[in-house]
N, CA, C and O atoms as a DFTB+ gen file, in Angstrom:
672 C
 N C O
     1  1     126.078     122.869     114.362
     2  2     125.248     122.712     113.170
     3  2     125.901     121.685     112.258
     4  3     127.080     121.851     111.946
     5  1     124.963     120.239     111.637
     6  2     125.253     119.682     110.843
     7  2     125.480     120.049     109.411
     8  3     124.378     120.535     109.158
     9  1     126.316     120.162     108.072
    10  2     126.422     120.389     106.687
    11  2     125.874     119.551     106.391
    12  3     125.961     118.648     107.223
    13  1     125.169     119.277     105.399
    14  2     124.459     118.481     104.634
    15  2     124.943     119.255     103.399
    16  3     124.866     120.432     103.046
    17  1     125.559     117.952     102.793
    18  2     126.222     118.154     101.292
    19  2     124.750     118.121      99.671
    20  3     123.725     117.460      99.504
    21  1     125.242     118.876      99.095
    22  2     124.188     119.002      97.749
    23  2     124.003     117.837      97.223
    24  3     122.987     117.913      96.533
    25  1     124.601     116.437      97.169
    26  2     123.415     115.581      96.716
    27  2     122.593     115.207      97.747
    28  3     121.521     114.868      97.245
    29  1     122.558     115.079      99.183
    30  2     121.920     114.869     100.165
    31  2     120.712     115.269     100.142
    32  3     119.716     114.551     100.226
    33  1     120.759     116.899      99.982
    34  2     119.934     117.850      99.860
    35  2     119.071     117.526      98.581
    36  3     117.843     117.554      98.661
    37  1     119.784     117.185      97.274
    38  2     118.905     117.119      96.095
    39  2     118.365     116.152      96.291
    40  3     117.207     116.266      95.887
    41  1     118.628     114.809      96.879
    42  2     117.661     113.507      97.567
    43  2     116.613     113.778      98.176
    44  3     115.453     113.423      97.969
    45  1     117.301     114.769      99.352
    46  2     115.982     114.778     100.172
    47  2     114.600     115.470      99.351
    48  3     113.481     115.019      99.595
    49  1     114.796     116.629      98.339
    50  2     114.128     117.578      98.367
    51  2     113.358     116.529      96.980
    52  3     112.153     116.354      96.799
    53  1     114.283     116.076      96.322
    54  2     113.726     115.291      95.379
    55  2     112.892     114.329      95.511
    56  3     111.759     114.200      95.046
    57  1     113.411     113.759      96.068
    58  2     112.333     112.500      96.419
    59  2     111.190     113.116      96.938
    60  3     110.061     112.793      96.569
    61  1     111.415     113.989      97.775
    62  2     109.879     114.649      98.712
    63  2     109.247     115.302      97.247
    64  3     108.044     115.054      97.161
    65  1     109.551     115.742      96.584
    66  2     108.704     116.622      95.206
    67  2     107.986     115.467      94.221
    68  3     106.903     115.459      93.636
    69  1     109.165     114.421      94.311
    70  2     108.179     113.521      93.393
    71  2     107.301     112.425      94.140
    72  3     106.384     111.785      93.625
    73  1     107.764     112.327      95.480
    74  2     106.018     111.307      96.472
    75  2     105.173     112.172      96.420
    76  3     104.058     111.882      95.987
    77  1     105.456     113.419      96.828
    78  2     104.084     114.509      96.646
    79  2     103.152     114.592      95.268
    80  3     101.932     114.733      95.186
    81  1     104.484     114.410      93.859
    82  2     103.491     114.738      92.554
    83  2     103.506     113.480      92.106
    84  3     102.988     113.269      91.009
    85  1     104.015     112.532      92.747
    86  2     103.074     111.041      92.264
    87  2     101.532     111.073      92.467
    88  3     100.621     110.845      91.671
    89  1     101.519     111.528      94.163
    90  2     100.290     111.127      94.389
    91  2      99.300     112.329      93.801
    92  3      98.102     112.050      93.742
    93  1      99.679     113.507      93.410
    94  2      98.876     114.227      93.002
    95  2      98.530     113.637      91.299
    96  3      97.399     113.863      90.870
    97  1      99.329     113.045      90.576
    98  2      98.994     112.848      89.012
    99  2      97.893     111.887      89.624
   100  3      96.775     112.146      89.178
   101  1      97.929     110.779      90.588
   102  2      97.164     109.816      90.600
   103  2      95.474     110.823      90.985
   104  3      94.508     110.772      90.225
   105  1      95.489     111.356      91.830
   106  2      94.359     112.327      92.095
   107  2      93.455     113.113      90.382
   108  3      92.420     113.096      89.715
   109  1      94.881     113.717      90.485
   110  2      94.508     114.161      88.538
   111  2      93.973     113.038      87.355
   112  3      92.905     113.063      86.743
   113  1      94.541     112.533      87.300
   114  2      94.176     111.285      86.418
   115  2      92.792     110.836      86.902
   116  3      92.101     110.442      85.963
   117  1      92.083     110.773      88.305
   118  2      91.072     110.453      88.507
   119  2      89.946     111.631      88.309
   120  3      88.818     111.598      88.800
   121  1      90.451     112.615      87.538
   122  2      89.428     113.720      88.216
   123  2      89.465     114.732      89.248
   124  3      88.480     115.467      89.327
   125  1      90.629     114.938      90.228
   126  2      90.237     114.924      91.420
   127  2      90.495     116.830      91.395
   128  3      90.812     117.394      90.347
   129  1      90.318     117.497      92.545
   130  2      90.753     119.066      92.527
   131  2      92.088     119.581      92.921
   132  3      92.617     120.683      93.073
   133  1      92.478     118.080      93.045
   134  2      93.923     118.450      93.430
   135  2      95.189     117.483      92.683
   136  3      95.271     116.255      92.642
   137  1      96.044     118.436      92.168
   138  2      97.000     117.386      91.181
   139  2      98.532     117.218      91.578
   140  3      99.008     117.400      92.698
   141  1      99.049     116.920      90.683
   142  2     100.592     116.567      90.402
   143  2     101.797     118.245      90.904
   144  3     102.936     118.351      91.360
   145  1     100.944     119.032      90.575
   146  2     101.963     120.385      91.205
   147  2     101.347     120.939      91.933
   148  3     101.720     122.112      91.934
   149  1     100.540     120.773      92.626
   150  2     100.022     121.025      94.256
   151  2     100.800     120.042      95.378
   152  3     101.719     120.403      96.114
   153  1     100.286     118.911      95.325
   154  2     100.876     117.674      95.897
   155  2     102.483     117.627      95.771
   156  3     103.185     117.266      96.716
   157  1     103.080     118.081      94.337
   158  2     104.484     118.284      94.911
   159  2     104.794     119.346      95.329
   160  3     105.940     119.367      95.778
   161  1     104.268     120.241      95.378
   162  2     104.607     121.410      96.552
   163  2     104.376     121.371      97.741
   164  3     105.010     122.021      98.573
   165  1     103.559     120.704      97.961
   166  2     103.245     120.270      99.089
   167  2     104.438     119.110      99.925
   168  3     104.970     119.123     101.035
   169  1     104.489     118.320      98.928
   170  2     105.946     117.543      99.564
   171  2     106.877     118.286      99.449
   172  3     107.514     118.319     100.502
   173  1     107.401     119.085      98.473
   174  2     108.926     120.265      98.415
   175  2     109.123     120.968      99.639
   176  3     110.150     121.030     100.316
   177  1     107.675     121.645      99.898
   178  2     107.708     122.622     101.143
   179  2     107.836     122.254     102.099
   180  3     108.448     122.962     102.899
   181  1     107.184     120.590     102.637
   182  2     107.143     120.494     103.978
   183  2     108.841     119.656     104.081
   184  3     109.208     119.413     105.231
   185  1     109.804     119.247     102.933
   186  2     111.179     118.700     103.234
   187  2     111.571     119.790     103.387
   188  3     112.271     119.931     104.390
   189  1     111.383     120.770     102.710
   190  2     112.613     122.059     102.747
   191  2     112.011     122.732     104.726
   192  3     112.522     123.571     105.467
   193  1     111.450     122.329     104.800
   194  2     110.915     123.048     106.470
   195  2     111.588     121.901     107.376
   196  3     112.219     122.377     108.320
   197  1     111.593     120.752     107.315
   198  2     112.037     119.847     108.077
   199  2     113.743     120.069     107.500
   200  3     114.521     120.373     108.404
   201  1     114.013     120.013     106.881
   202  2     115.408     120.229     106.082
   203  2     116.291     121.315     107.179
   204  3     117.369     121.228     107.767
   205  1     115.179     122.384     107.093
   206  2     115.808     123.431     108.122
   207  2     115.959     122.844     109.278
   208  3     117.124     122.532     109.524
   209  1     115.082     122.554     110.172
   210  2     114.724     121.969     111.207
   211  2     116.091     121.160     111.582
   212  3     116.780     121.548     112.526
   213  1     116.536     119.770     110.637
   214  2     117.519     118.754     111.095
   215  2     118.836     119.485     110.498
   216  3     119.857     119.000     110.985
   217  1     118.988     120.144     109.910
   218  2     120.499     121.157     110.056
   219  2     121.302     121.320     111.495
   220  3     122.412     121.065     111.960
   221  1     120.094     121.884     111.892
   222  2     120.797     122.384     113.574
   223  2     120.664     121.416     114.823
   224  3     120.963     121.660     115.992
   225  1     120.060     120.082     114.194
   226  2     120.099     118.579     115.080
   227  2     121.014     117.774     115.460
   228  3     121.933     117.742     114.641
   229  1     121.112     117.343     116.033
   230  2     122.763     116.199     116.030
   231  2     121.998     115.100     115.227
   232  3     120.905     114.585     115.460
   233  1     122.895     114.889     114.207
   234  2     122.646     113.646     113.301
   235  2     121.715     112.380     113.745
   236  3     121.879     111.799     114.819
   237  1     120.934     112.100     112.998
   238  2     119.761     111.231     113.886
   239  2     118.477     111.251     114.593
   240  3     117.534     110.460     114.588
   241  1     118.777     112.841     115.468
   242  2     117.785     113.097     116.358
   243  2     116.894     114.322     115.692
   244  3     117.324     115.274     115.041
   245  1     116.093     114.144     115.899
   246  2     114.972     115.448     115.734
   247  2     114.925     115.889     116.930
   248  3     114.655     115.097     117.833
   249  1     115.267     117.754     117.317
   250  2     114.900     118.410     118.539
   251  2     113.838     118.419     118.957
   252  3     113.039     117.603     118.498
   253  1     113.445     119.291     119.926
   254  2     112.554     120.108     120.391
   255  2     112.050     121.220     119.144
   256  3     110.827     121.341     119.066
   257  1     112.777     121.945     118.278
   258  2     112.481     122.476     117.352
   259  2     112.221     122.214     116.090
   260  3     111.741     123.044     115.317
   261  1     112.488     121.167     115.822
   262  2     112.284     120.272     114.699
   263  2     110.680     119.541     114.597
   264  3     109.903     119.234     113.693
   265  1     110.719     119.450     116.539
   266  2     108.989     118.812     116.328
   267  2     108.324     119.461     116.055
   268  3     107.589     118.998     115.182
   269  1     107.935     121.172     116.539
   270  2     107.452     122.001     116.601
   271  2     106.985     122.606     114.946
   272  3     105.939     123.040     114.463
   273  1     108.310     122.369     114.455
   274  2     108.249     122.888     113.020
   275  2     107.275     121.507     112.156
   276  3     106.347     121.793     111.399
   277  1     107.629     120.254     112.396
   278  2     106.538     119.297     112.059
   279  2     105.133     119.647     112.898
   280  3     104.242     120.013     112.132
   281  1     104.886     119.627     113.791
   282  2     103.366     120.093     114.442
   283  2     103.060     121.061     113.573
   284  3     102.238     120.887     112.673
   285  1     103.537     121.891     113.717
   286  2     102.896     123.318     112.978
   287  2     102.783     122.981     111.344
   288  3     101.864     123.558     110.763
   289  1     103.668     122.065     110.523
   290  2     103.101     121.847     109.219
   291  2     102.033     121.109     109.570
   292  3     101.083     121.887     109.660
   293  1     101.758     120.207     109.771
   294  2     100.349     119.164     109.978
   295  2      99.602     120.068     110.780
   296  3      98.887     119.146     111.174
   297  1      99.126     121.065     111.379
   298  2      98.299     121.931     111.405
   299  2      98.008     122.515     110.253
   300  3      96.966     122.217     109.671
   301  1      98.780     123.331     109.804
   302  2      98.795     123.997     108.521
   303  2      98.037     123.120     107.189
   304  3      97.174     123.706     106.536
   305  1      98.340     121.991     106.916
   306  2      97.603     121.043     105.971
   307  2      96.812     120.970     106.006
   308  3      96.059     121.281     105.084
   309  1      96.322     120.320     107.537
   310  2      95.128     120.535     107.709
   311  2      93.783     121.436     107.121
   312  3      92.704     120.932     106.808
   313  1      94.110     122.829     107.057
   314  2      93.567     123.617     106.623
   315  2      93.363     123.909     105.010
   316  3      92.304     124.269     104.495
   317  1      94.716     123.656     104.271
   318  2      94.241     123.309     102.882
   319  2      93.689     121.920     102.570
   320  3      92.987     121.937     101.559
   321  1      93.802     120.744     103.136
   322  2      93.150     119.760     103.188
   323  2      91.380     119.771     103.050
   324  3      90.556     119.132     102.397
   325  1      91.333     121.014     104.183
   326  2      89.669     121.450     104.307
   327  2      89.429     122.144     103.065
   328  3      88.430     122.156     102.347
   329  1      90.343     122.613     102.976
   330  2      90.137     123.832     101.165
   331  2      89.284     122.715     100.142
   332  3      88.123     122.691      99.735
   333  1      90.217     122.006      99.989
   334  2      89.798     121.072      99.018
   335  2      88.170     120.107      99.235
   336  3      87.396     119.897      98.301
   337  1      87.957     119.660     100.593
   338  2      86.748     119.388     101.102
   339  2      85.889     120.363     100.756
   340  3      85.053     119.911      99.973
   341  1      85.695     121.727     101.042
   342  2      84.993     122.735     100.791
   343  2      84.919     123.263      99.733
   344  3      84.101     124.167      99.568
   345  1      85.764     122.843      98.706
   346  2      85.576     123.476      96.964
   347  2      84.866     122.642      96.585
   348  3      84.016     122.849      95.718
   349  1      85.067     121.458      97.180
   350  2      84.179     120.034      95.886
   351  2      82.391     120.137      96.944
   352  3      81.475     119.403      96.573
   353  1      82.262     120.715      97.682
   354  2      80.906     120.118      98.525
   355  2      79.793     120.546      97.829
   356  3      79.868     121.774      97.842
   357  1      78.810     120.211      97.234
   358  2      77.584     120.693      96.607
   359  2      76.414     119.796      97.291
   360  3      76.609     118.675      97.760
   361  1      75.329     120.384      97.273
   362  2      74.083     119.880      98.063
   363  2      74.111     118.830      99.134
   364  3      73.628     117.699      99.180
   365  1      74.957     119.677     100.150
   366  2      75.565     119.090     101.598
   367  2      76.293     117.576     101.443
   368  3      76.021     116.717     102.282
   369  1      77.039     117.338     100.563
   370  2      77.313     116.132     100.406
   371  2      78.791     116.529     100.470
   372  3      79.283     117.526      99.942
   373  1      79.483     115.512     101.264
   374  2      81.008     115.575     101.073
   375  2      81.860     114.963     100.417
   376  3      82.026     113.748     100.523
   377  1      82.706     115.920      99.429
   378  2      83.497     115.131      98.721
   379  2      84.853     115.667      99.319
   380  3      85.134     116.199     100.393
   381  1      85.762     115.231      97.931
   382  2      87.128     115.464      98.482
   383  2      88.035     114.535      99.345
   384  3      89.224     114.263      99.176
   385  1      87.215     114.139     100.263
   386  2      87.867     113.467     101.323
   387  2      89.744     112.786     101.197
   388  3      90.799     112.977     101.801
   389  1      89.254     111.931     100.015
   390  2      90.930     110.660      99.629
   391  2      91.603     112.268      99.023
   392  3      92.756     112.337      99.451
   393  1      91.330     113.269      98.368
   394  2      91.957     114.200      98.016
   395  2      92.654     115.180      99.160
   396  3      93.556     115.997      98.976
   397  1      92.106     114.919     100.148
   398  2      92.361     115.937     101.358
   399  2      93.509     115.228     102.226
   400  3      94.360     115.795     102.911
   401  1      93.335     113.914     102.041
   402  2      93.630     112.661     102.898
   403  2      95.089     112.777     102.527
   404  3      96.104     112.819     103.224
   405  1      94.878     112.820     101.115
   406  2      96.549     113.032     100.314
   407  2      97.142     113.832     100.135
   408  3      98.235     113.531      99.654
   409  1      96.928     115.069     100.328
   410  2      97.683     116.352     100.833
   411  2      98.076     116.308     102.414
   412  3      98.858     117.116     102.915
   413  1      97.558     115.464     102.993
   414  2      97.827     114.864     104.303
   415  2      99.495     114.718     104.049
   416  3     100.472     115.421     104.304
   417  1      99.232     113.205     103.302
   418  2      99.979     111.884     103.248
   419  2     101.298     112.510     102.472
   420  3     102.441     112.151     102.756
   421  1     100.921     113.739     101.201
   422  2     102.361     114.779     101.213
   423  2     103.148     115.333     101.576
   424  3     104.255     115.474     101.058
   425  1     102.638     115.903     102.836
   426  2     102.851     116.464     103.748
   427  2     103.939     115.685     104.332
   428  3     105.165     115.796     104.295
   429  1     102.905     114.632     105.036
   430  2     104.130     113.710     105.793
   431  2     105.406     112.976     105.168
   432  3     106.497     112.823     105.718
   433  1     105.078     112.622     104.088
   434  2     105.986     111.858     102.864
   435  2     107.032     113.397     103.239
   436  3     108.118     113.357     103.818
   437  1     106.449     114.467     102.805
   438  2     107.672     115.532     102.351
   439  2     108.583     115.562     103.984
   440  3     109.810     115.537     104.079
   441  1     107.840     115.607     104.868
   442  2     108.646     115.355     106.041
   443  2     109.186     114.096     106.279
   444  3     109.938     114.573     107.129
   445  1     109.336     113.491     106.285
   446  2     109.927     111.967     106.200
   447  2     110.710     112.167     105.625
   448  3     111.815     111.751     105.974
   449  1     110.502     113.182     104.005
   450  2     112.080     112.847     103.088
   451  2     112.876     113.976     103.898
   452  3     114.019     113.551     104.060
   453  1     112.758     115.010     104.365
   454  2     113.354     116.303     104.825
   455  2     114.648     115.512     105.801
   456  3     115.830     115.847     105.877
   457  1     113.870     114.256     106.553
   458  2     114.182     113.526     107.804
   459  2     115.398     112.546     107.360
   460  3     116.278     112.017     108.039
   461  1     115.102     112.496     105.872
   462  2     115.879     111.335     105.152
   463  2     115.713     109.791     105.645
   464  3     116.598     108.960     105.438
   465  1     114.458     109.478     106.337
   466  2     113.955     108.434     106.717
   467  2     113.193     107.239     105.116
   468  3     112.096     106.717     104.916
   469  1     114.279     107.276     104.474
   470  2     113.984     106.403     102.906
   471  2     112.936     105.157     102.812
   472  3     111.944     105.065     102.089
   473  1     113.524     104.096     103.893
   474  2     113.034     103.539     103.640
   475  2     110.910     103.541     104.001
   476  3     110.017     102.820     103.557
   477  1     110.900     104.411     104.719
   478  2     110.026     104.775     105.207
   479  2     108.926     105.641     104.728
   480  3     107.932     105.937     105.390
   481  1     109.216     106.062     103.395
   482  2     108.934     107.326     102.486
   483  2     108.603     106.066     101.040
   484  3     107.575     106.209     100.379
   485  1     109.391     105.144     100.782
   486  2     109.150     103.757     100.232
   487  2     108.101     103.622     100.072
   488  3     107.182     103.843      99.283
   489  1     108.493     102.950     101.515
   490  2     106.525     101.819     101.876
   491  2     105.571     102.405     102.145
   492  3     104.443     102.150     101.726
   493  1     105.900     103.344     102.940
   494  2     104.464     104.491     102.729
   495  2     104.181     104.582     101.544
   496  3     103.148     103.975     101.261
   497  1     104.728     105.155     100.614
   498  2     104.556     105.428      98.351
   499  2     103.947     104.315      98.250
   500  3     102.731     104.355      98.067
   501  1     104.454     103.349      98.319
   502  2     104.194     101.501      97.829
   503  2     102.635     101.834      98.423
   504  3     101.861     102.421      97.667
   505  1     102.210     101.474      99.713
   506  2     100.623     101.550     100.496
   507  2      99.758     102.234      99.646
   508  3      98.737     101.846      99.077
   509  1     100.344     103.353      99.646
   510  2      99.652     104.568      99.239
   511  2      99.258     104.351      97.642
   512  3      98.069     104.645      97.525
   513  1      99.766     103.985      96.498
   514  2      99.548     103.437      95.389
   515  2      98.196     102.126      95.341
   516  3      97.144     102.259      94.714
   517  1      98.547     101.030      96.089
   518  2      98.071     100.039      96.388
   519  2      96.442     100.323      96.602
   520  3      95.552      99.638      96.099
   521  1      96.159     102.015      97.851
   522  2      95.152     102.401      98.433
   523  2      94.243     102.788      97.274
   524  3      93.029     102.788      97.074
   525  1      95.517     103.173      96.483
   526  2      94.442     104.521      95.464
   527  2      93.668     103.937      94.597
   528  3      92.525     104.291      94.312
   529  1      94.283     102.993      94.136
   530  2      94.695     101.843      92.967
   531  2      93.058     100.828      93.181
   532  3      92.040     100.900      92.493
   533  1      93.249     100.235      93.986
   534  2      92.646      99.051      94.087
   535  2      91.386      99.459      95.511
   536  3      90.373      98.787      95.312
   537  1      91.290     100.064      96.389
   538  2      90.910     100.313      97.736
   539  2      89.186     100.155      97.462
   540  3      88.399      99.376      97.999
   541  1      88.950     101.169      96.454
   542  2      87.357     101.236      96.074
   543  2      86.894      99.400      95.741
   544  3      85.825      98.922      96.121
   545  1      87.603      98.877      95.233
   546  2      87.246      98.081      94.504
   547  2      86.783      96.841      95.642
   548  3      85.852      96.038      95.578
   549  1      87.906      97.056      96.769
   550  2      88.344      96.523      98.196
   551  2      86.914      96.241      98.959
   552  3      86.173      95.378      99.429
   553  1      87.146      97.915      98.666
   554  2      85.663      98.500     100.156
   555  2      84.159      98.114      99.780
   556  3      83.275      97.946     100.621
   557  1      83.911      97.940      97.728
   558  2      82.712      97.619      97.593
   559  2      82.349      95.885      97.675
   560  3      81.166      95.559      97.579
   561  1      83.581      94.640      97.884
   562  2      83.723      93.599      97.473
   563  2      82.970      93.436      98.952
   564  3      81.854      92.989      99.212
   565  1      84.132      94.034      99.922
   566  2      83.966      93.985     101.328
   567  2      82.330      93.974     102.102
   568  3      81.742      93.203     102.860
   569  1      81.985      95.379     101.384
   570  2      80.542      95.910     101.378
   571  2      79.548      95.076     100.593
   572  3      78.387      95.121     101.000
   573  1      79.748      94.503      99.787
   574  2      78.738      93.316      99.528
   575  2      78.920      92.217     100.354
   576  3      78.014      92.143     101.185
   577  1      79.745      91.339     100.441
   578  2      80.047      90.349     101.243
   579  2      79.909      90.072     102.741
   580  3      79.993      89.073     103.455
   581  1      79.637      91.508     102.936
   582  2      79.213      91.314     104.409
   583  2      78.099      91.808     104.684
   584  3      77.701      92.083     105.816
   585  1      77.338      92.000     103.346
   586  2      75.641      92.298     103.698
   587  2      75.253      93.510     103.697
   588  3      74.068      93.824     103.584
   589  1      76.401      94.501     103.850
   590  2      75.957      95.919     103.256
   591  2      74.289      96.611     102.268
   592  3      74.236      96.447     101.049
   593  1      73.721      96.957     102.633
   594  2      72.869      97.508     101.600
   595  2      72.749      98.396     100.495
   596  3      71.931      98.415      99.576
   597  1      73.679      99.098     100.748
   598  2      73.931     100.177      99.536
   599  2      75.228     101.155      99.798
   600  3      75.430     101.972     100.697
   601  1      76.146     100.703      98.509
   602  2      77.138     101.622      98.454
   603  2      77.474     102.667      99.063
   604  3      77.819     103.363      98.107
   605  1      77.654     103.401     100.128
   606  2      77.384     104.828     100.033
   607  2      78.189     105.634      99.361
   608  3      77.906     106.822      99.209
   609  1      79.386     105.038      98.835
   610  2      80.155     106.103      98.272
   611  2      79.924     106.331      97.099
   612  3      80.455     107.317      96.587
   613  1      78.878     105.306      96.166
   614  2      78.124     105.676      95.071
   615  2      76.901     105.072      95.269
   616  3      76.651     103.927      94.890
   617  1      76.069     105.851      95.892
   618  2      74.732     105.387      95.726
   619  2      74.128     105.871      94.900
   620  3      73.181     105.147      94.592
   621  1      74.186     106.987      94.206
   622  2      73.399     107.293      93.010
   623  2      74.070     106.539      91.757
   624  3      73.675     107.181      90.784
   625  1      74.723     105.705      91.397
   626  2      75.097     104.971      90.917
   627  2      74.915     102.881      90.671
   628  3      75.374     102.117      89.822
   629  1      73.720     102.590      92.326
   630  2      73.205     102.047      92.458
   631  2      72.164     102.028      92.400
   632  3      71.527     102.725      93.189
   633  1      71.335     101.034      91.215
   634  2      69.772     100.643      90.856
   635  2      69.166     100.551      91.767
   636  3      69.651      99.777      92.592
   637  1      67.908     101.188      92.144
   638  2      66.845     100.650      92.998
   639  2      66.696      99.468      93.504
   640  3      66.522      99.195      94.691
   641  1      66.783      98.536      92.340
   642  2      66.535      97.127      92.161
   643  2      66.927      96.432      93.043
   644  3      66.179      95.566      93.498
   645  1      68.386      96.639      93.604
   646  2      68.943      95.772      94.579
   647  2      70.621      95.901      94.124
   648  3      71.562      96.234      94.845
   649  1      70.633      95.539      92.757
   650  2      71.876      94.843      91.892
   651  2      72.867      96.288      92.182
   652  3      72.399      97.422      92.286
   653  1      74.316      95.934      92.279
   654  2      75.335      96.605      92.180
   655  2      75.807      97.075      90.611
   656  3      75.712      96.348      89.622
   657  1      76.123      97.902      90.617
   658  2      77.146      98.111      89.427
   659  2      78.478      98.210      89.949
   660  3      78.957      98.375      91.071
   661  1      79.152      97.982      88.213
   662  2      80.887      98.621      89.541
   663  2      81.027      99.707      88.346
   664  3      80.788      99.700      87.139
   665  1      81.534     100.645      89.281
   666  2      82.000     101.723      88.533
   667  2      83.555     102.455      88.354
   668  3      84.614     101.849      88.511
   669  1      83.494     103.119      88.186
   670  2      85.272     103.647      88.021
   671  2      85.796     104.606      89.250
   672  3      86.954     105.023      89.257
């Protein structure tokens, strides 16, 4: 069994608590059903599970038991992922989705930091900002420009008329 010394540990667990409640304030700040202390629990829990996991690893490697314990969290998400799909759904329409997507992306962030794979937990954060940030704005530029007919991710937000709005 490897020791892993207490700032190691406060890195790993730290960093995984705050990629998780970054991306949840960004969710919150938009509205969304899922925030800043969901999302970092969600990253806390899944480092402190991988945390266990690479204790009993030879430095570097992830076991056979280590994967298992990652499979079984990304199952597990999965299912509150759907939570959140299924709280926001009203008159068969699906929402949630980028909210579900990012309890995903906590998940994995929190495993990545458990893994102490940094730089990797980074650029994923960096993407992931970039996605949240700017992506809509991306997908409707995209969606006009290539002849699209109507928004779908806000079509009740689009005039009959033809003309786009942009919205928030």
């Amino acid at each position: 069994m490897t020791g892993m010394d207490w700032p190691e540990i406060l890195l790993r667990l730290g960093t995984a608590t705050f990629a998780g409640s970054a991306i949840g304030l960004n969710r919150d700040l938009h509205g969304k059903p899922i925030g800043l202390k969901t999302l970092g629990i969600v990253g806390l829990s899944t480092a402190t599970v991988v945390l266990l996991a690479v204790q009993f690893a030879e430095p570097g490697k992830i076991t056979d038991a280590a994967s298992r314990v990652i499979q079984g969290i990304l199952t597990g998400i999965g299912f509150l992922g759907a939570g959140v799909i299924v709280h926001e759904s009203d008159r068969f329409r699906v929402r949630g989705l980028t909210s579900a997507a990012c309890t995903f992306l906590a998940a994995c962030l929190g495993i990545a930091c458990g893994a102490g794979q940094w730089k990797i937990v980074l650029v994923a954060l960096t993407f992931t900002f970039v996605l949240l940030t700017i992506g809509r704005r991306v997908e409707r530029w995209l969606h006009r420009a290539l002849g699209g007919k109507e928004d779908p991710h806000h079509a009740e937000a689009v005039p009959k008329t033809g003309s786009h709005q942009d919205g928030v």
